[in-house]
C-alpha positions in Angstrom: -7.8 -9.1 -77.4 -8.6 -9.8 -80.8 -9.6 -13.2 -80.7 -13.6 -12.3 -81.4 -12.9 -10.2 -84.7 -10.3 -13.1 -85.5 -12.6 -15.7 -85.5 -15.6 -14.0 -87.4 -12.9 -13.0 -90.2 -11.7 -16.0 -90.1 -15.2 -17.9 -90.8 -15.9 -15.4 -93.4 -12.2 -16.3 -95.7 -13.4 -20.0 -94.9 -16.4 -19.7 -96.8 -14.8 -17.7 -99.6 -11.2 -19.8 -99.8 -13.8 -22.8 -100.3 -15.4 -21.3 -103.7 -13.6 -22.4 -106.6 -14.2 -18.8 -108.5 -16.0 -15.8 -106.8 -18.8 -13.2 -108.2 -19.0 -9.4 -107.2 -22.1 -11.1 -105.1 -19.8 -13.4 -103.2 -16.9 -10.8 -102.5 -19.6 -7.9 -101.5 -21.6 -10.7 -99.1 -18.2 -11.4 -97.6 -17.3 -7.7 -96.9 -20.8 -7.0 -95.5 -20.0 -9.5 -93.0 -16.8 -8.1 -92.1 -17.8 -4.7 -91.7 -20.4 -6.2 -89.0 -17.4 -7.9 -87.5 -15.2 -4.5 -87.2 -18.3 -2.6 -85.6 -18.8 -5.5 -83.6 -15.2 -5.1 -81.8 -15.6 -2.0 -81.4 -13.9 0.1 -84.7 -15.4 3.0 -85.0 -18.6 3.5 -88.1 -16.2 5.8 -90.5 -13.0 3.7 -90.1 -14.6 0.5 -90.1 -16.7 2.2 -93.8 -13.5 3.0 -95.3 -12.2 0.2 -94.7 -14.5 -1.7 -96.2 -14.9 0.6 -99.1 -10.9 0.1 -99.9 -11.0 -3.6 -99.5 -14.2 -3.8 -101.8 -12.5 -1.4 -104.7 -9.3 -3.8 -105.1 -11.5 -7.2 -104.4 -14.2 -6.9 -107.3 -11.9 -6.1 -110.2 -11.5 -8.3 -113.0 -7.5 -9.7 -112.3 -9.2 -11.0 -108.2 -12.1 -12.3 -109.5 -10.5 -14.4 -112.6 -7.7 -15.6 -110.6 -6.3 -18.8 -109.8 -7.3 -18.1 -105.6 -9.6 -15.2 -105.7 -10.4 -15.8 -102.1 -6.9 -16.1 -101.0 -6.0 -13.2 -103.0 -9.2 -11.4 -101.2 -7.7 -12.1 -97.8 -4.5 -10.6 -99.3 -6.0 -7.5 -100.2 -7.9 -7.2 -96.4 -4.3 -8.0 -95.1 -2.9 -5.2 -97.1 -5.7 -2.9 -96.2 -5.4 -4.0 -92.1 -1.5 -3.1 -92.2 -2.4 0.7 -93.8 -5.0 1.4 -91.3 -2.6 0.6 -88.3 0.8 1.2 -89.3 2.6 4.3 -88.3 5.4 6.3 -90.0 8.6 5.1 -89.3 9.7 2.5 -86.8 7.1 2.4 -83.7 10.2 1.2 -81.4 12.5 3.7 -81.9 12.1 7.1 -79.8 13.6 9.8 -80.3 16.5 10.3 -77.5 19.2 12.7 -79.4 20.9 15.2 -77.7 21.6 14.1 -73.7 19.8 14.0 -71.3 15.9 13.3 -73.7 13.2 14.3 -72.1 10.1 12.2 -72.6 6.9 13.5 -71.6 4.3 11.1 -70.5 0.5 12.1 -70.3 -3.0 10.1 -70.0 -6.2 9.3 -67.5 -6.0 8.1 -64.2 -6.2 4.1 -64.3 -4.6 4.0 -67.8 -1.2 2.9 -66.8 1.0 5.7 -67.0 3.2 4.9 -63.8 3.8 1.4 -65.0 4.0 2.0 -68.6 6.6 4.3 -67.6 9.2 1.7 -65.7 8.3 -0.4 -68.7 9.6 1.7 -70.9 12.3 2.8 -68.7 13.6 -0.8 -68.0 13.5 -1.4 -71.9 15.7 1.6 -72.5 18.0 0.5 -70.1 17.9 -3.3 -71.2 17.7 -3.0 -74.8 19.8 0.1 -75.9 22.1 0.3 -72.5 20.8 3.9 -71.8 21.0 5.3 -68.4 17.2 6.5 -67.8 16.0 9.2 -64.7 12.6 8.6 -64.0 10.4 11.2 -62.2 6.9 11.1 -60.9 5.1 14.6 -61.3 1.7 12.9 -59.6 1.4 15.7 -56.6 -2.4 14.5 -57.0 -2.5 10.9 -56.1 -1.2 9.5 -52.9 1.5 7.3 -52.9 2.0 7.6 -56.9 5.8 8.7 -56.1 6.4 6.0 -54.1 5.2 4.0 -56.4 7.1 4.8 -59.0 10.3 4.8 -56.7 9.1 1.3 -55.6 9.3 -0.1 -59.4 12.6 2.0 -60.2 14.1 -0.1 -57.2 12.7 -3.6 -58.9 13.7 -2.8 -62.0 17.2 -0.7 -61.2 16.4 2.6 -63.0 17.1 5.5 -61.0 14.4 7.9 -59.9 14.4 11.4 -58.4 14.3 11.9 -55.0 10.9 13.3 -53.7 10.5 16.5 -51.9 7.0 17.3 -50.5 5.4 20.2 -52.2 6.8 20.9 -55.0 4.3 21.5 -58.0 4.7 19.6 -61.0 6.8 22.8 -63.1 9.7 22.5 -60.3 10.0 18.8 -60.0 10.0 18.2 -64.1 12.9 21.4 -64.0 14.6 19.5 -60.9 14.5 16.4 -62.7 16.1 18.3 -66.3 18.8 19.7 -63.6 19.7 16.5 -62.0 20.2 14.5 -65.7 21.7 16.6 -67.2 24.4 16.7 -64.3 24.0 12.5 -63.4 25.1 12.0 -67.4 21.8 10.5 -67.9 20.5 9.7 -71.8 16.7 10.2 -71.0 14.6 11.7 -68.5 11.1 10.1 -68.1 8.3 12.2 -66.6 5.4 10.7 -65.1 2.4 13.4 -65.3 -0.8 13.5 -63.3 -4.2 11.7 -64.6 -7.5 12.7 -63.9 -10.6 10.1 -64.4 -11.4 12.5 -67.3 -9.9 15.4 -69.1 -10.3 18.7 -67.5 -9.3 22.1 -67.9 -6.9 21.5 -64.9 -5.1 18.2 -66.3 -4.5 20.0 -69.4 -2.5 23.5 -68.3 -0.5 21.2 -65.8 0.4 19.0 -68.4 1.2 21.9 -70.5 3.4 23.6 -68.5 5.3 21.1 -67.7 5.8 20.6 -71.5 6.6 24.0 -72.1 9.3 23.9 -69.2 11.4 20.5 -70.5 10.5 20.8 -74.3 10.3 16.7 -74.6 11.5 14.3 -77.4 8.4 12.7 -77.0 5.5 12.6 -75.8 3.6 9.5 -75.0 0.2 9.1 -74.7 -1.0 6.2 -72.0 -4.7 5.0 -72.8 -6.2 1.7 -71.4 -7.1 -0.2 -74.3 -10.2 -1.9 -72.8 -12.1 1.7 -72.8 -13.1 1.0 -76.2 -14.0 4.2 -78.5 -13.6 6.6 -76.4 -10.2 5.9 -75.9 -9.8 7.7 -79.8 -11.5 10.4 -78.0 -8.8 11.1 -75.1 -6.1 10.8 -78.4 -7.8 13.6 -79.9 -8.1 15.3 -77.1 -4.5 15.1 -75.9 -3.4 15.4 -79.1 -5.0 18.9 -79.9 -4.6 20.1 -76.6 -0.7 19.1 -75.8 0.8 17.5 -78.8 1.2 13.9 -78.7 4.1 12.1 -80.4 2.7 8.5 -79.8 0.4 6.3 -78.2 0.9 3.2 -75.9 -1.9 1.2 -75.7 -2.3 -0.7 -72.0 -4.2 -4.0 -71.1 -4.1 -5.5 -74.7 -4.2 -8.8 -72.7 -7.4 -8.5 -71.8 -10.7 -9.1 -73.2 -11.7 -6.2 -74.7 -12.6 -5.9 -78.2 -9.5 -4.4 -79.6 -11.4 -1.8 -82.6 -10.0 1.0 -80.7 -6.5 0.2 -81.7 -8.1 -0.2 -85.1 -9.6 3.2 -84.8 -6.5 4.9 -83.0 -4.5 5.5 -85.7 -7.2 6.3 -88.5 -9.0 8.9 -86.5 -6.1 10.4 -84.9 -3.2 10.3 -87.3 -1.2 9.5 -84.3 0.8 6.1 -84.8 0.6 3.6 -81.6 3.9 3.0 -80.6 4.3 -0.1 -77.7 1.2 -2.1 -76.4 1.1 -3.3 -72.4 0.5 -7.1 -72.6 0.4 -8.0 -68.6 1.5 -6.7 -65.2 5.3 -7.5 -65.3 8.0 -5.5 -66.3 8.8 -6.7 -69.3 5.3 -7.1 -70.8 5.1 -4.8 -73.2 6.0 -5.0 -77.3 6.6 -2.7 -80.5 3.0 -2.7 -82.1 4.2 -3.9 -85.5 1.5 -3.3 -87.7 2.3 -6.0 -90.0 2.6 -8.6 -86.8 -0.7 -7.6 -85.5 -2.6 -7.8 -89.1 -1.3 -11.3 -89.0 -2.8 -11.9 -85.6 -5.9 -10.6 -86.4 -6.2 -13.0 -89.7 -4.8 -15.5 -87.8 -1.7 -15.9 -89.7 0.3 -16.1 -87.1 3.2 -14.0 -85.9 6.6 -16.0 -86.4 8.6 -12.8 -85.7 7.6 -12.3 -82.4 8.3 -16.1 -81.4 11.3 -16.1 -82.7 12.2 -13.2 -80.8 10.5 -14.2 -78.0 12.7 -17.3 -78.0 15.8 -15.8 -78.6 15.7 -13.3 -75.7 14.4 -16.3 -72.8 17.1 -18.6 -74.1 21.2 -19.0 -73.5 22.5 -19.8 -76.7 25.3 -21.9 -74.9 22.6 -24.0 -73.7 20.1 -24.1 -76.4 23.4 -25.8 -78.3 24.1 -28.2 -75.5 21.2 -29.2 -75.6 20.7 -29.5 -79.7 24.3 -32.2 -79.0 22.4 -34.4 -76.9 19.1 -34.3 -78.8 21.1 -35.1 -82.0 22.2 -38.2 -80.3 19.0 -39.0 -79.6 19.2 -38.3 -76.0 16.2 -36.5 -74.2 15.2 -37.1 -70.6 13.4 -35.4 -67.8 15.7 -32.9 -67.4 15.4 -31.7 -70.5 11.6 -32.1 -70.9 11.5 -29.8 -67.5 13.8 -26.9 -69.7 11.0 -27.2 -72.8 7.9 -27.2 -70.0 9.9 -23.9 -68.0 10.9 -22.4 -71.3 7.1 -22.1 -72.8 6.1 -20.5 -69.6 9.4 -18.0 -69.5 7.8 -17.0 -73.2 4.1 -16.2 -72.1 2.2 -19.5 -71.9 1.3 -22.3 -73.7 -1.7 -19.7 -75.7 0.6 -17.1 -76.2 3.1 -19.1 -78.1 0.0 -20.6 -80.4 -1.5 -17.6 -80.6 2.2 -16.5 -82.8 2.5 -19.8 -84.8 0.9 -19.7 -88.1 -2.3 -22.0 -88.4 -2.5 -23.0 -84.8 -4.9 -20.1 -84.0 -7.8 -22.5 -84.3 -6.4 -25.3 -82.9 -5.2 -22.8 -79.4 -9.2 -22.7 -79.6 -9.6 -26.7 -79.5 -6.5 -27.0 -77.2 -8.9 -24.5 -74.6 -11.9 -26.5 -75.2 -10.2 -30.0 -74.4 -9.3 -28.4 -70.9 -5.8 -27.5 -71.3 -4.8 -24.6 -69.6 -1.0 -23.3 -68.4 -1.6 -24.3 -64.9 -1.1 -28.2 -66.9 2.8 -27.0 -67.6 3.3 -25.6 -63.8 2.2 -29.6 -63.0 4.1 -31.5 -64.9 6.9 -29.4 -64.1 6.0 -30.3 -60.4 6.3 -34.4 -61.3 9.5 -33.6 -62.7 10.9 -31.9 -59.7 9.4 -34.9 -57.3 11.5 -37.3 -59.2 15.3 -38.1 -57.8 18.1 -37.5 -60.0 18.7 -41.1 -61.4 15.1 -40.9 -62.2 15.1 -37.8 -64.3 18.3 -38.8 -66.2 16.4 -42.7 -66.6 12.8 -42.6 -66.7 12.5 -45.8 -67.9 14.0 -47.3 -64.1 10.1 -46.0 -62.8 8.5 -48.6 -61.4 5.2 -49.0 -59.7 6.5 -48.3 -56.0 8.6 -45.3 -57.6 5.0 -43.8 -59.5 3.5 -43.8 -56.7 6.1 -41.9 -54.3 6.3 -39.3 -57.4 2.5 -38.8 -57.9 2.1 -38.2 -54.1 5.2 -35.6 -54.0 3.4 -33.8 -56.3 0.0 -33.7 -55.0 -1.0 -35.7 -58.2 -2.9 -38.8 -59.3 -0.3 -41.7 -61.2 -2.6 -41.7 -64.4 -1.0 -38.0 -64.8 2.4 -39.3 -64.6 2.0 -41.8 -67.0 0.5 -39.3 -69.5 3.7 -37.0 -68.4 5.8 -40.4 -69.3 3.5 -41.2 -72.6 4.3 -37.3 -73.7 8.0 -37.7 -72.8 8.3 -40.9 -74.9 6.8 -39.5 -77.7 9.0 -36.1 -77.5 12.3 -38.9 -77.4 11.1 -40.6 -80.3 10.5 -37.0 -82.5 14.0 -35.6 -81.4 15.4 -38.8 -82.4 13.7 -38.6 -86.3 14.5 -35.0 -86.3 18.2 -35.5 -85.3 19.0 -38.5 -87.8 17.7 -36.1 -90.6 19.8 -33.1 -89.5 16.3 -31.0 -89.3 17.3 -30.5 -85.8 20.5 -28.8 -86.9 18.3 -26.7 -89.5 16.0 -25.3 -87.1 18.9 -24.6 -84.6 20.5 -22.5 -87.6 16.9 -20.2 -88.7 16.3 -19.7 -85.0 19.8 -18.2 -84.4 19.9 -16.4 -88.1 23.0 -18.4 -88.9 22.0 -19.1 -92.4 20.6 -22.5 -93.3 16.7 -21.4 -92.5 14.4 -19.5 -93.4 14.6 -16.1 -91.8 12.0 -14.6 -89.7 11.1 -12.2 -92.8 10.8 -14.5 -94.9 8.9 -16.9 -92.7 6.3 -14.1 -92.2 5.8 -13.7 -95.8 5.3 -17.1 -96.8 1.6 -18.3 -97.9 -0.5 -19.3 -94.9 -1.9 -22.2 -96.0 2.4 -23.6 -97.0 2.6 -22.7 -93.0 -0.7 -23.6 -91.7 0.5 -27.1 -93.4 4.1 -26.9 -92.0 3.1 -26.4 -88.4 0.7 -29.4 -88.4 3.6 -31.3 -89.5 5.5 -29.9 -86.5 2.9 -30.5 -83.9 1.3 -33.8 -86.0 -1.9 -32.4 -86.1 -3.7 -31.9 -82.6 -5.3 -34.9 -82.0 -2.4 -37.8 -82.6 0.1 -34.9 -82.0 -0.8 -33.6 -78.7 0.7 -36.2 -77.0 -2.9 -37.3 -75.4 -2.4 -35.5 -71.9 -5.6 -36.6 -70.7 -4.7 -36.9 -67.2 -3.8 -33.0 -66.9 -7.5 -32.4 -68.1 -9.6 -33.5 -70.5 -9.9 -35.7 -73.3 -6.7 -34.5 -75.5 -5.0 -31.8 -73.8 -1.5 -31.8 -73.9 1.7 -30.4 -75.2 2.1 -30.4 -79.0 4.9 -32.1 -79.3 6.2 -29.3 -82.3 5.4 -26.8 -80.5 7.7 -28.2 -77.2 10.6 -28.9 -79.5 10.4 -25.4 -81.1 10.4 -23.3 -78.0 13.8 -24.7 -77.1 15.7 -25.6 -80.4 16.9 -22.0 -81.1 
């Protein structure tokens, strides 16, 4: 969602981290340029002047301007300013759900998300702090909305209340208080009744419902693609209601992202979780310092590591670090890598975290490589027999050929899949002689040994801009030169492969 503001701030620290020294000129130019980058995605004219006005105060003093890096020390100070604007008091993941059974009150426009926002936060509760969650639809408005909320309880296993036609909102939120308190349930999650704008109506319903449960929280839903006058609904809500927190939807998509920018300036309200996708479990903490990262293209090593941690069995991930340590690496554990960077998000969204690569995800799109590459070479894995996973080097002509064709694939992609694979063996072998391996293993699981993911995310961007091309060999030679899968250097970075798995 950020990737246009990311790129224009990103061309704009290029020019400046290129100057040797910088003049009140150079810093002011820069800043003009970034204040037409925030109004460009869509921040709002005050926030986006602030802003500006802060950055500018700290960049044209005499200690930035003298220094050894002013323009590093610039995008320091726009860093700084970025995590102020968006971060919240406190910490955004943690709701307030004292005193048995919590309500938690959950209000926004038709079309925003509220329904599925609402299982996504339920199944999180339930997942991640082992709370036993009610949820309840209040939608009398909307056909099917209860059923639909039933239908995703079911997917997900959360309990929901069982529907009774007719009842107004005010009875089924006190029938839902009723039945948790007597089910033992931690939190009760009510799923309140949009309208495609904010009416006099929307507003007394939500009301009374809030006046009738008294909630922990209340959540506001807004879809993050409606741009400024999303801030407006916030406002809205907020004076109106009482809003505890926003959750910002569709942060996948291609919006412009200034609202979340905005959100938290204008409305004083700090944004709680963002909805990254359709499935159940897309949907994170907005971390202000993570997203600032993002934004600069710094890369969000937290989140990967996290990421990482919660798709893979540790019991495995340490099998697997004994064989690689003896240099062995086959099929079978290229196909674990290739079904591991898919379990976390994609071959973009993993770049997208790791510091440096933001530019080269950019190059790796241009050269034609897209996730649809992995779910193929996974497919030429899964054509080949046993013996010829655990020895690829027994694959022959005749073999190819049978493989290629079980897969619906030419036998020049094959032998890039085999070039890749070779290239992967060779690494793991380097890395596993010079106990790096057992290094990496150690930081991913937070054993001691590596860096943690604190520190990691502190570190100078440029140290791991310089680090991850070391990982990945740079894209060109490093990429493992997939051409086959489509285009002229798409493929895998071989880094990147080994570092989704060695945690």
């Amino acid at each position: 969602m950020f990737e246009n503001l990311s790129e224009r701030l990103s061309g704009v620290f290029d020019r400046l981290t290129k100057q040797g020294s910088l003049s009140e000129e150079d810093v002011k130019t820069a800043l003009r340029e970034v204040r037409v980058a925030l109004l460009e995605a869509d921040v709002s004219l005050p926030v986006a002047r602030d802003f500006v006005k802060k950055v500018q105060d700290q960049a044209t003093g005499q200690s930035v301007l003298k220094s050894i890096t002013p323009g590093q020390q610039v995008i320091k100070i726009v860093h700084d300013a970025l995590i102020e604007t968006l971060r919240g008091e406190g910490d955004p993941g943690a709701l307030k759900i004292d005193n048995a059974p919590a309500p938690i009150l959950m209000v926004g426009l038709q079309g925003s998300g509220k329904t599925t926002t609402t299982a996504k936060l339920a199944k999180r509760l339930t997942e991640r702090d082992g709370k036993r969650v009610l949820m309840a639809s209040l939608d009398v408005n909307r056909p099917a909305a209860m059923e639909q909320l039933a239908i995703l309880g079911t997917q997900i296993g959360v309990d929901t209340l069982p529907i009774v036609k007719g009842e107004d909102p005010v009875a089924i939120a006190k029938r839902a208080k009723t039945q948790a308190s007597l089910g033992g349930y931690d939190v009760y999650m009510l799923d309140t009744a949009g309208r495609l704008h904010i009416d006099a109506e929307l507003i007394a319903q939500a009301a009374a419902v809030r006046d009738a449960v008294n909630p922990r929280e209340t959540l506001l839903v807004v879809d993050g693609l409606t741009g400024q006058d999303a801030v407006n609904v916030a406002t809205e809500f907020d004076d109106k209601i009482g809003v505890t927190g926003v959750v910002l939807t569709r942060m996948d998509g291609d919006g412009r992202g200034g609202a979340a920018l905005s959100m938290r300036a204008v409305t004083g309200k700090p944004i709680r979780f963002v909805g990254l996708g359709e499935k159940m479990d897309a949907i994170e903490t907005f971390e202000a310092e993570r997203i600032a990262g993002r934004i600069l293209g710094m890369g969000d090593i937290v989140s990967l590591v996290e990421k990482a941690q919660q798709t893979i069995e540790a019991e495995q991930a340490e099998r697997m670090m004994k064989r690689f340590q003896k240099g062995q690496f086959n099929m079978n554990d290229l196909r674990m890598q290739l079904e591991q960077m898919q379990k976390m998000g994609g071959m973009e969204s993993v770049m997208g975290m790791m510091p440096g690569m933001g530019k080269m995800a950019k190059q790796v799109q241009d050269a034609g490589f897209d996730d649809k590459i992995i779910a193929r070479q996974i497919a030429l894995i899964q054509s080949m027999t046993k013996k010829e996973r655990a020895n690829p080097q027994i694959l022959q002509a005749s073999r190819k050929k049978r493989i290629a064709r079980g897969a619906g694939l030419e036998v020049s992609q094959l032998n890039q899949l085999l070039k890749m694979h070779r290239q992967m063996a060779d690494m793991m072998k380097k890395m596993g002689k010079g106990g790096m391996l057992k290094q990496a293993m150690k930081g991913m699981f937070g054993k001691g040994g590596g860096p943690s993911p604190e520190e990691l995310q502190g570190m100078d961007p440029k140290a791991l801009e310089a680090a991850a091309k070391k990982m990945g060999g740079g894209l060109p030679g490093g990429m493992g030169g997939m051409g086959g899968f489509g285009g002229k250097s798409g493929g895998l970075p071989q880094g990147l492969s080994g570092f989704g798995k060695k945690k």
